[in-house]
Phi, psi and omega in degrees: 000096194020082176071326186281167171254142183337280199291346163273340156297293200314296194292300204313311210280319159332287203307257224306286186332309204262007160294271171007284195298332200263331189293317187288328185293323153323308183239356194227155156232113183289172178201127170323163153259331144246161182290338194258145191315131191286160199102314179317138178288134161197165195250160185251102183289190170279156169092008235261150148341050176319340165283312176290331178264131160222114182294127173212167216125202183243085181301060228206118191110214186221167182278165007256149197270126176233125195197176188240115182315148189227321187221157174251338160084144183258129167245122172269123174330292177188140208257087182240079183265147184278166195297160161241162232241113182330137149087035153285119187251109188286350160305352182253128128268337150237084194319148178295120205252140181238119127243149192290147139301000000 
């Protein structure tokens, strides 16, 4: 990949995660969504949070479902985004640039 090697891509690709991380940490506190250690054996009852879960695999039947935690999955906790400024319209993210003559 142009000239670079696997461990200089691999430390540059650190560096932005751990920009990444500290950016997101500012305004969000991720949390697993389960608790258990990925690897873990665990079961799904009926009824379980198809939003929070997601089954994969050889999916067959009805819950509850026994399976290997695979991902423990991210939640945010709590949210501290900054205010916006009276007559900002947050539907625009970047306005359309005009230059004059």
């Amino acid at each position: 990949m142009g000239g670079f090697s696997d461990a200089d891509i691999g430390a540059a690709a650190r560096v932005v995660h751990s920009g990444c991380a500290r950016a997101l940490g500012q305004y969000f506190d991720l949390v697993p969504v389960r608790t258990e250690a990925e690897g873990a054996s665990i079961e799904l009852p009926v009824g379980f949070d198809a939003a929070r879960v997601r089954v994969t695999g050889n999916v067959v039947g009805e819950p509850p479902y026994k399976g290997t935690l695979a991902h423990h999955g991210w939640r945010v906790d709590a949210v501290r985004l900054p205010s916006t400024t009276a007559g900002h319209d947050p539907k625009i993210l970047a306005p359309a640039e005009v230059e004059l003559a």
